[in-house]
C-alpha positions as a Markdown table, in Angstrom:
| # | Residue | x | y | z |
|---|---|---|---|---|
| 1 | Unk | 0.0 | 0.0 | 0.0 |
| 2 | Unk | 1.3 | 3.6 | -1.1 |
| 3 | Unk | 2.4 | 5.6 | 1.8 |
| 4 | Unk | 2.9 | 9.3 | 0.7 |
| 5 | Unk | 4.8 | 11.9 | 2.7 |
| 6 | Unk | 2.7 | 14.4 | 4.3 |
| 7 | Unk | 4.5 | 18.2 | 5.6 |
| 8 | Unk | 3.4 | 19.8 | 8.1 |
| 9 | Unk | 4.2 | 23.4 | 7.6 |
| 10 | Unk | 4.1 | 25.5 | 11.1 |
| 11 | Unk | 5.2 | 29.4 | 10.4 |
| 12 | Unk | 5.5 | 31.4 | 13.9 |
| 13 | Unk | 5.8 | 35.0 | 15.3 |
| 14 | Unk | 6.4 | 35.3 | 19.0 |
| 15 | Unk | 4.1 | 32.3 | 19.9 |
| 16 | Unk | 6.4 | 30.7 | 21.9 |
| 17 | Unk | 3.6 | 30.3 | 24.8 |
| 18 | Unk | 1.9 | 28.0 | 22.1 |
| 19 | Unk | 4.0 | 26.6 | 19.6 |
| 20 | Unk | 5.0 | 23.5 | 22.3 |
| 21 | Unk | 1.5 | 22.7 | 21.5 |
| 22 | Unk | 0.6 | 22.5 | 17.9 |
| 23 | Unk | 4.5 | 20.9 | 17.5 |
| 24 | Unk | 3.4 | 17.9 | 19.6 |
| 25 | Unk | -0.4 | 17.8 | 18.3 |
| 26 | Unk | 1.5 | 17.4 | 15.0 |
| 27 | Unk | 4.1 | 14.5 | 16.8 |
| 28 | Unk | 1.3 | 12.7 | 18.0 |
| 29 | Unk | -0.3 | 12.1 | 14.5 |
| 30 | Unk | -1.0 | 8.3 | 14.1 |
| 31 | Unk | 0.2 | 8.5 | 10.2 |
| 32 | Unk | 3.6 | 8.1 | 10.7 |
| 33 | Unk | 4.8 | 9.3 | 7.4 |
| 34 | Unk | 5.0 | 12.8 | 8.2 |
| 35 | Unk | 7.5 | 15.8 | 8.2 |
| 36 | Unk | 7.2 | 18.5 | 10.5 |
| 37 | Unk | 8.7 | 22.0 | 9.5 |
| 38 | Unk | 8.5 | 24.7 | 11.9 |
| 39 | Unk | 9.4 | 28.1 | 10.3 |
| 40 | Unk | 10.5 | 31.1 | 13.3 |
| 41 | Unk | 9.5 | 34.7 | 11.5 |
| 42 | Unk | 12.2 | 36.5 | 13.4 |
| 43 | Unk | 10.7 | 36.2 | 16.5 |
| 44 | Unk | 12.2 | 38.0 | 19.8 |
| 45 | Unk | 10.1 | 36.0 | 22.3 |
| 46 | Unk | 13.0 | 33.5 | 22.8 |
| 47 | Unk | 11.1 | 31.2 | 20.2 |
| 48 | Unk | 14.4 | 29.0 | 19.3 |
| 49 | Unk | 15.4 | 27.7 | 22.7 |
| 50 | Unk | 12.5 | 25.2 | 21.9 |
| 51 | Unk | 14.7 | 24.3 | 18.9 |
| 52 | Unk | 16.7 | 22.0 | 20.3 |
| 53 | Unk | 14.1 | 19.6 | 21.8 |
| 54 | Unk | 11.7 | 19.8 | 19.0 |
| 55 | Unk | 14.8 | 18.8 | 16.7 |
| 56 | Unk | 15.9 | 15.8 | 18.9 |
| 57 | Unk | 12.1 | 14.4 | 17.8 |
| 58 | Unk | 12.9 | 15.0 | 14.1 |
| 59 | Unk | 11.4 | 18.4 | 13.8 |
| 60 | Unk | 12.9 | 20.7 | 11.2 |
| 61 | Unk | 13.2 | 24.2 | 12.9 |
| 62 | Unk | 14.4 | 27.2 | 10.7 |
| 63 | Unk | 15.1 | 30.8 | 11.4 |
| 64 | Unk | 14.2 | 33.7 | 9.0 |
| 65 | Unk | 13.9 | 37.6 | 8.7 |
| 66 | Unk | 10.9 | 38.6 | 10.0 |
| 67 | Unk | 8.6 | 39.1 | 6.8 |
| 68 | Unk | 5.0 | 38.3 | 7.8 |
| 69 | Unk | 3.4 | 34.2 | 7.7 |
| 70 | Unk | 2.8 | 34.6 | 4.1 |
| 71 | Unk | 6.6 | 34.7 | 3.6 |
| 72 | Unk | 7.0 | 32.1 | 6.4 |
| 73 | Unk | 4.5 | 29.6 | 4.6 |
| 74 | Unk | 6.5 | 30.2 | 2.0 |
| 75 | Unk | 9.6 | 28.9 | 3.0 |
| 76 | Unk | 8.2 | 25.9 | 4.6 |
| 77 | Unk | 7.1 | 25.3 | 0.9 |
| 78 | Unk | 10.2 | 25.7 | -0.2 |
| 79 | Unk | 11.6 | 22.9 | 2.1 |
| 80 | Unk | 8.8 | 20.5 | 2.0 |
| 81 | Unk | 9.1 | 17.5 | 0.6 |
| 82 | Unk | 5.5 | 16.0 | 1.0 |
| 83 | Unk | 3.3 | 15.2 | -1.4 |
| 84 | Unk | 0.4 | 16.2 | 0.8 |
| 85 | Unk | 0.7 | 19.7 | 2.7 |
| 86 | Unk | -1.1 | 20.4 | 6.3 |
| 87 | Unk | -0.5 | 24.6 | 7.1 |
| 88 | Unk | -0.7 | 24.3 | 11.2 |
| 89 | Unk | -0.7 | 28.3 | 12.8 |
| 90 | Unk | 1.4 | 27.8 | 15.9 |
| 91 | Unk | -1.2 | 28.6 | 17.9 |
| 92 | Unk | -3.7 | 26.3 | 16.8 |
| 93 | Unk | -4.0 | 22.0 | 17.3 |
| 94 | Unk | -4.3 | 19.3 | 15.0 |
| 95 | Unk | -6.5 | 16.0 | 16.5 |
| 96 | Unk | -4.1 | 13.1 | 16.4 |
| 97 | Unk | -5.7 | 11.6 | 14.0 |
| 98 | Unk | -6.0 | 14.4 | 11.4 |
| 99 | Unk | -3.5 | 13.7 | 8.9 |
| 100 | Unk | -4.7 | 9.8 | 9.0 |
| 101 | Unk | -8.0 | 10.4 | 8.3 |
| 102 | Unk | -7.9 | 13.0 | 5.8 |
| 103 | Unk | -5.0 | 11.2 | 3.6 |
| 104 | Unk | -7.4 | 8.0 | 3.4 |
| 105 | Unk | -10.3 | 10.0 | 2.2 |
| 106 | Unk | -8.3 | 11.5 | -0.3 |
| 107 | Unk | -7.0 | 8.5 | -1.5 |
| 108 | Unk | -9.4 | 6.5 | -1.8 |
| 109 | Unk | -12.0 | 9.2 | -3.4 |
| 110 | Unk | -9.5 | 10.5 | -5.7 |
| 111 | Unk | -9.7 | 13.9 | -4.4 |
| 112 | Unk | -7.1 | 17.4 | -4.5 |
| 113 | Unk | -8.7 | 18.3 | -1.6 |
| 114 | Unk | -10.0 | 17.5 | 1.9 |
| 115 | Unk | -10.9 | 19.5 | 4.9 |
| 116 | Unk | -13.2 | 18.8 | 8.2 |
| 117 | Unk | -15.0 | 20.5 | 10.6 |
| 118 | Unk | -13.2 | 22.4 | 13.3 |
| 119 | Unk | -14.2 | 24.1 | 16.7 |
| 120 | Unk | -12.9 | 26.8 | 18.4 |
| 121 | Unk | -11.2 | 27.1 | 22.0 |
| 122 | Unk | -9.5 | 29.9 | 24.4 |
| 123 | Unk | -7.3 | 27.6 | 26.4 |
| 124 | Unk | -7.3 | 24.4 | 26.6 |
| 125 | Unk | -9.3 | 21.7 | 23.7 |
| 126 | Unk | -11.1 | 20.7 | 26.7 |
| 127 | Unk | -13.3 | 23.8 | 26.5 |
| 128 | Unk | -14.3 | 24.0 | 23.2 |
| 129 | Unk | -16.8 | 24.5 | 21.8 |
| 130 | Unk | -19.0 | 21.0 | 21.5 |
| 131 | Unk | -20.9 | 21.6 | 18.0 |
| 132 | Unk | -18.9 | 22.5 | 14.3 |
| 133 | Unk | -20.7 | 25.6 | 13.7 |
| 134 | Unk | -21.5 | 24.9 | 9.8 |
| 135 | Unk | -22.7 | 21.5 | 10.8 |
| 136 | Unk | -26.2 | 22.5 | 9.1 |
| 137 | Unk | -24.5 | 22.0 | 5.9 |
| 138 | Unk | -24.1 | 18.7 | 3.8 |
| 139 | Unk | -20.8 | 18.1 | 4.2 |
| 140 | Unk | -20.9 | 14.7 | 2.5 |
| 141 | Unk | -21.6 | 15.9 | -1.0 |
| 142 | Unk | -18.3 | 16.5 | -3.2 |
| 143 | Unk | -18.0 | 19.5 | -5.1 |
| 144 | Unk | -15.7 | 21.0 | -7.3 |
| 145 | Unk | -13.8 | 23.6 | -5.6 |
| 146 | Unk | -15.6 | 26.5 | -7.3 |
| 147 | Unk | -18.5 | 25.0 | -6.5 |
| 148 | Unk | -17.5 | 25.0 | -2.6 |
| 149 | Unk | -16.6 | 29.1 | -3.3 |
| 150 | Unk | -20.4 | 29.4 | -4.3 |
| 151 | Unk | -21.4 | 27.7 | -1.8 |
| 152 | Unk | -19.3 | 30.2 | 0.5 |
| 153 | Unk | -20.9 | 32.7 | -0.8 |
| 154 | Unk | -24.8 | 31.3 | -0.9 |
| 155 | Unk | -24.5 | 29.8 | 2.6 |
| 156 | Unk | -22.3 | 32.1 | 4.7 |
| 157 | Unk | -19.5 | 30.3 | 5.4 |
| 158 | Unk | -16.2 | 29.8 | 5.0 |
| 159 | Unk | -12.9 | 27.0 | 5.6 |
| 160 | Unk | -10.4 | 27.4 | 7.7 |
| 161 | Unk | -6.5 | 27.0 | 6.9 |
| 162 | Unk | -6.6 | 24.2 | 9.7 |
| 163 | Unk | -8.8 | 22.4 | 8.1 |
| 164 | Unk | -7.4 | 21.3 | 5.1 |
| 165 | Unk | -5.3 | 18.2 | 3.8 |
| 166 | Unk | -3.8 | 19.6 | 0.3 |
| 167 | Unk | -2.1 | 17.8 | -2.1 |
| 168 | Unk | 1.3 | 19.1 | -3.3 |
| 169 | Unk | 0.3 | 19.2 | -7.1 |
| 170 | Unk | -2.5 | 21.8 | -6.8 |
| 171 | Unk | -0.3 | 24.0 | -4.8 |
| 172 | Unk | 2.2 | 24.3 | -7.7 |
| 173 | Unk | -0.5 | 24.9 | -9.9 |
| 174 | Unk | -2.1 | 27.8 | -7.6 |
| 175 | Unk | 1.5 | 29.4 | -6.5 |
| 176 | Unk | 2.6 | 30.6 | -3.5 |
| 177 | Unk | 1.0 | 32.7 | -0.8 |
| 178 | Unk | 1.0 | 36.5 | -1.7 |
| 179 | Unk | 3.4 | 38.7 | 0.4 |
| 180 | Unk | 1.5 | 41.6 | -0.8 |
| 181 | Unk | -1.8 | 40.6 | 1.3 |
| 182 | Unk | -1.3 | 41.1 | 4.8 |
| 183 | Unk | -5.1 | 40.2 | 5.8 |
| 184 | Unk | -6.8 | 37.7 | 4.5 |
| 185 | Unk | -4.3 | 36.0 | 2.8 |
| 186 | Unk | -5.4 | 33.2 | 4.0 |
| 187 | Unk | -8.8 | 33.4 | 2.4 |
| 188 | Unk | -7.1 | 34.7 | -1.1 |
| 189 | Unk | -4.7 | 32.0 | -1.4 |
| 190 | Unk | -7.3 | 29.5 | -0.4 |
| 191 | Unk | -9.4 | 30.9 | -3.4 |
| 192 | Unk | -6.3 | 29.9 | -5.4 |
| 193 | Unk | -6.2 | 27.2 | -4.3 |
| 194 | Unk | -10.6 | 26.3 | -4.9 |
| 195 | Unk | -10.0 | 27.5 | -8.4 |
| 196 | Unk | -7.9 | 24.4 | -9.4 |
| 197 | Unk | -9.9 | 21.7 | -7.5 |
| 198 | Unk | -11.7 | 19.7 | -9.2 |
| 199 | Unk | -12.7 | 17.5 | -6.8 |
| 200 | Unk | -13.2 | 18.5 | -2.4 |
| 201 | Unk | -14.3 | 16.0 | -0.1 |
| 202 | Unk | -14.9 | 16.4 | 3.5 |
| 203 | Unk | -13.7 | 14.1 | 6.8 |
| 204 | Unk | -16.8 | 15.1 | 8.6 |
| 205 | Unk | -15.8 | 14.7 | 11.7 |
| 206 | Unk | -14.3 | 17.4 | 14.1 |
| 207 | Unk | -10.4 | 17.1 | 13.8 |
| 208 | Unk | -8.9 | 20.4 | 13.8 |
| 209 | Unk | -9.0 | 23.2 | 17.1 |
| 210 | Unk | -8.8 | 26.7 | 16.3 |
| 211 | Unk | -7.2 | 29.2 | 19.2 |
| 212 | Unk | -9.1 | 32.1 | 19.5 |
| 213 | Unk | -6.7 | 35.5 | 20.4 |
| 214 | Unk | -7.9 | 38.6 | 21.4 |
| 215 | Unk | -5.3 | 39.8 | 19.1 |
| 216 | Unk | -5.3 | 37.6 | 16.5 |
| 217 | Unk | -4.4 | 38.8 | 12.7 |
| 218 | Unk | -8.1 | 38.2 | 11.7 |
| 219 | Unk | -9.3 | 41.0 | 13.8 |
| 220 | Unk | -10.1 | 44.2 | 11.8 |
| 221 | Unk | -9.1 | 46.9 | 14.5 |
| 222 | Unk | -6.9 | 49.0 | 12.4 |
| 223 | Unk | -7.2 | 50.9 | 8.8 |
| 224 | Unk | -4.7 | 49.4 | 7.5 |
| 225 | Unk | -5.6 | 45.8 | 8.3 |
| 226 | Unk | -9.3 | 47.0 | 6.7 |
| 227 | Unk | -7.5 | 48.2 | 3.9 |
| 228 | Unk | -5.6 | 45.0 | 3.2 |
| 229 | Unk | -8.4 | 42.6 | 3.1 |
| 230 | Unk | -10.4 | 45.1 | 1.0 |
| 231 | Unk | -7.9 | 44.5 | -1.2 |
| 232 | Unk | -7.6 | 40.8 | -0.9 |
| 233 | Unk | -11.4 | 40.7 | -1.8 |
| 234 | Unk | -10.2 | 42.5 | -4.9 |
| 235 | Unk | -7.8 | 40.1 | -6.0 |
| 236 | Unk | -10.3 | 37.5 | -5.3 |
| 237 | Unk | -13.1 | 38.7 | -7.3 |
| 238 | Unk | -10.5 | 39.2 | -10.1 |
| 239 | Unk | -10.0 | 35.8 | -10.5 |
| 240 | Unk | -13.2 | 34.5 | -10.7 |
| 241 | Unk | -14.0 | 37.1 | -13.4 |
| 242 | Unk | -11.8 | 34.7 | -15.6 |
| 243 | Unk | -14.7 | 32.3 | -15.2 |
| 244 | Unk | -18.2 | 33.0 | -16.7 |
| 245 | Unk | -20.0 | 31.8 | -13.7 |
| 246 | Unk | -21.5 | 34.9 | -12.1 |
| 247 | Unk | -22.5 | 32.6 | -8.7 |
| 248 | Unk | -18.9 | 32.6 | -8.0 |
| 249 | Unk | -18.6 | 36.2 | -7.6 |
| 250 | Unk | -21.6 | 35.8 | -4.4 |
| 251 | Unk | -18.4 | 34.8 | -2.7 |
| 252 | Unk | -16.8 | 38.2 | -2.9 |
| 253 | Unk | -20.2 | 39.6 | -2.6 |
| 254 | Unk | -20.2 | 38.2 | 0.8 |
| 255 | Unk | -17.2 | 39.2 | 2.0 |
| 256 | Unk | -17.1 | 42.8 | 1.6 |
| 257 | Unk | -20.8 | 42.0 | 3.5 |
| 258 | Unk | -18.5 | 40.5 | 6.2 |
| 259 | Unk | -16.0 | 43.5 | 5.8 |
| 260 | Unk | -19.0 | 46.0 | 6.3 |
| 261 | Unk | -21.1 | 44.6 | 9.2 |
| 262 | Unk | -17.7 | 44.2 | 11.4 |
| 263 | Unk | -16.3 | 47.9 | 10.4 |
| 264 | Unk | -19.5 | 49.9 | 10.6 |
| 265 | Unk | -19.5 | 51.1 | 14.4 |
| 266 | Unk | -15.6 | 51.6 | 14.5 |
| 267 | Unk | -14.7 | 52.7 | 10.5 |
| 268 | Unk | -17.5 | 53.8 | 9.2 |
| 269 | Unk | -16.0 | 55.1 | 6.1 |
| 270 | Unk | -14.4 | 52.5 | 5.5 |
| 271 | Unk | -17.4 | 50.0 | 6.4 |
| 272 | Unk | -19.5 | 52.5 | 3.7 |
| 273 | Unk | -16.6 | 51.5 | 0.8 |
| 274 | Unk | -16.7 | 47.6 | 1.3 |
| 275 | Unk | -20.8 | 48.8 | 1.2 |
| 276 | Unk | -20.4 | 50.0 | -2.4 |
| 277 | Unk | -18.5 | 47.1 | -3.1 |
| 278 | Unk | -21.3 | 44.5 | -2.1 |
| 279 | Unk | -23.8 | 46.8 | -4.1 |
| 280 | Unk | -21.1 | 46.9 | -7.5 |
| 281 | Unk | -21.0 | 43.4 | -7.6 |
| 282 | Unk | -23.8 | 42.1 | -9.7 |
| 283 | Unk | -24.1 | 38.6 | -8.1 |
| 284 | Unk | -26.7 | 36.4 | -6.0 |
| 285 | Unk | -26.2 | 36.5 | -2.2 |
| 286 | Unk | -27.4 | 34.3 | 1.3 |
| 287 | Unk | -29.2 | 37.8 | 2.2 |
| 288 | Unk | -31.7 | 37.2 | -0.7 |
| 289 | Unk | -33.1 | 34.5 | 1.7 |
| 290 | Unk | -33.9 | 37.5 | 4.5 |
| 291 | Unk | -36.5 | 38.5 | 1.9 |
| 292 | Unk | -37.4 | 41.9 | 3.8 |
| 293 | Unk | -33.9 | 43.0 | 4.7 |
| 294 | Unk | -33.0 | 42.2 | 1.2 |
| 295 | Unk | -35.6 | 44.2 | 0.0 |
| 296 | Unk | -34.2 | 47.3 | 1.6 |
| 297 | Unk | -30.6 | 46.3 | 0.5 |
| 298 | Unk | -32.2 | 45.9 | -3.3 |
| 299 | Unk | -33.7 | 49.1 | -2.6 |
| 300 | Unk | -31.4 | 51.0 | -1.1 |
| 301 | Unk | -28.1 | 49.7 | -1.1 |
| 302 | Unk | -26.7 | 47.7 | 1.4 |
| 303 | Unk | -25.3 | 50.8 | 3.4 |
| 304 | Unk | -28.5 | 52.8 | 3.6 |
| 305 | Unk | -30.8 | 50.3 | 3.2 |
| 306 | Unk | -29.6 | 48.4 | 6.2 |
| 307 | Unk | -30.1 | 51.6 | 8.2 |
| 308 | Unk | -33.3 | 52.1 | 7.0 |
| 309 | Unk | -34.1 | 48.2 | 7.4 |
| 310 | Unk | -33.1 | 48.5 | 11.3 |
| 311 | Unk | -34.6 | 52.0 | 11.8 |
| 312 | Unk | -37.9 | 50.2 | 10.8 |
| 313 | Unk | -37.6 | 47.2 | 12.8 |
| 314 | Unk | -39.1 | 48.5 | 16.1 |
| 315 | Unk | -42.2 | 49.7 | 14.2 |
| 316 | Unk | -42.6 | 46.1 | 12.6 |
| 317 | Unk | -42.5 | 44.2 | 16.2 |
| 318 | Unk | -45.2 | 46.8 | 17.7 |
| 319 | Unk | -47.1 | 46.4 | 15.0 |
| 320 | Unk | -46.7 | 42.6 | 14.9 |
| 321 | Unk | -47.4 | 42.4 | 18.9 |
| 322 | Unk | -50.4 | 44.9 | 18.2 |
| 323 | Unk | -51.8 | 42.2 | 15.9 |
| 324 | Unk | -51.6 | 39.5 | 18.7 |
């Protein structure tokens, strides 16, 4: 029976206070064929005095410049010699059997692509949360992966990096992560990455744990991380231009609805432009299933028509409890 190599790419930035335990989630996977790469981004938390030991267990540690985790992915690209690639954030913990799992799906359907549900935790995996929080979707059915972007788009959600099991062939055909995108990179290279899969299946069962930070890159609390995933949603929509299929543009649709509803009490400029953006881009969205809100949006546009919408909504209930 074929056993293919699997890396497991881990890029870091002063996660020392972590990085112990996503090495060893990624140690304790029960396929044994694996590689383990751990990539330090110049940190200056004392990050590579945990070198040593991870390298007595066959860990490949590596130093670089400080240039951001697209850079750091990168280079753990670079090195890898899998055939299959796993992208672990240091702060984050794969179940042990992850890779195991995922590899036999993927084998055995075919597939470029696998990924499986995830929850989220503060502390410890013990506290997570219990339920995937996209479990109300069919998970079972295989797409294509611009069939998975619609379904982003139409369903309001989304896959996180942790998640997927990628094989090395699709990665050379999609490239290497952009250094230019400093938010949501993850999310653009991922699109990448959808547009030349032909074939996503899903392990559905919950084998991936996502640390949430308070100050985690994710987080839009400055202009300039607004900014740069603004014009990550760019670059996404550019791409699927190339394609005639106007359902895959209800994916960038919905993020600069994403972008909007998170930046609209603390940038509201800024939450009005990724506004114009969902109104520019002629495409279906999940909102047409709110059929009054969307109304207003159709209306209105989503900036003003969502102020309008929630001006109106005390007037509906008394109304509605007047009825009663």
């Amino acid at each position: 029976m074929r056993q293919p190599l699997v890396s497991i790419i881990i890029p870091s930035y002063n996660s020392k206070a972590f990085l112990q335990e996503a090495v060893t989630s990624a140690l304790n996977q029960t396929y044994p064929f694996v590689e383990i790469i751990v990539i330090d981004d110049g940190s200056t938390d004392a990050t590579t005095d945990l070198f040593p030991e991870f390298q007595k267990q066959g860990v490949s540690c590596y130093t670089i410049a400080n240039g951001g985790a697209s850079n750091a992915r990168n280079k753990g690209l670079e090195k890898a010699k899998g055939e299959y690639i796993q992208f672990l954030d240091a702060d984050d913990i794969l179940a042990p059997t992850k890779i195991e799992k995922q590899l036999a799906l993927l084998e055995r359907q075919d597939a470029d692509l696998c990924y499986t549900p995830w929850v989220n935790f503060e502390h410890d995996i013990c506290d997570a949360q219990a339920q995937f929080r996209f479990s109300y979707l069919n998970h079972s059915k295989e797409r294509s992966g611009k069939e998975l972007m619609i379904s982003y788009g139409m369903d309001d959600w989304f896959i996180l990096p942790i998640a997927w099991l990628v094989r090395k062939d699709l990665i050379i055909k999609a490239g290497y992560w952009n250094l230019e995108i400093t938010n949501n990179d993850d999310g653009e290279y991922f699109s990448r990455i959808l547009f030349w899969a032909n074939k996503v299946v899903c392990c559905n069962e919950i084998l991936a744990y996502y640390r949430l930070t308070p100050d985690g890159l994710s987080i839009l609390n400055s202009a300039s991380k607004i900014d740069a995933s603004y014009n990550s949603f760019l670059q996404i929509e550019a791409l699927l231009l190339t394609c005639k299929d106007v359902r895959l543009l209800s994916y960038p649709k919905r993020l600069n609805y994403m972008q909007y509803k998170l930046t609209k009490k603390n940038y509201p400029q800024l939450a009005k432009r990724a506004a114009k953006n969902f109104d520019r881009i002629q495409a279906p969205s999940f909102l047409s299933k709110k059929r009054y809100y969307w109304w207003f949006i159709h209306s209105f546009g989503l900036y003003y028509g969502t102020k309008i919408y929630t001006f109106l909504q005390p007037v509906w209930r008394l109304i509605l409890r007047n009825k009663k």
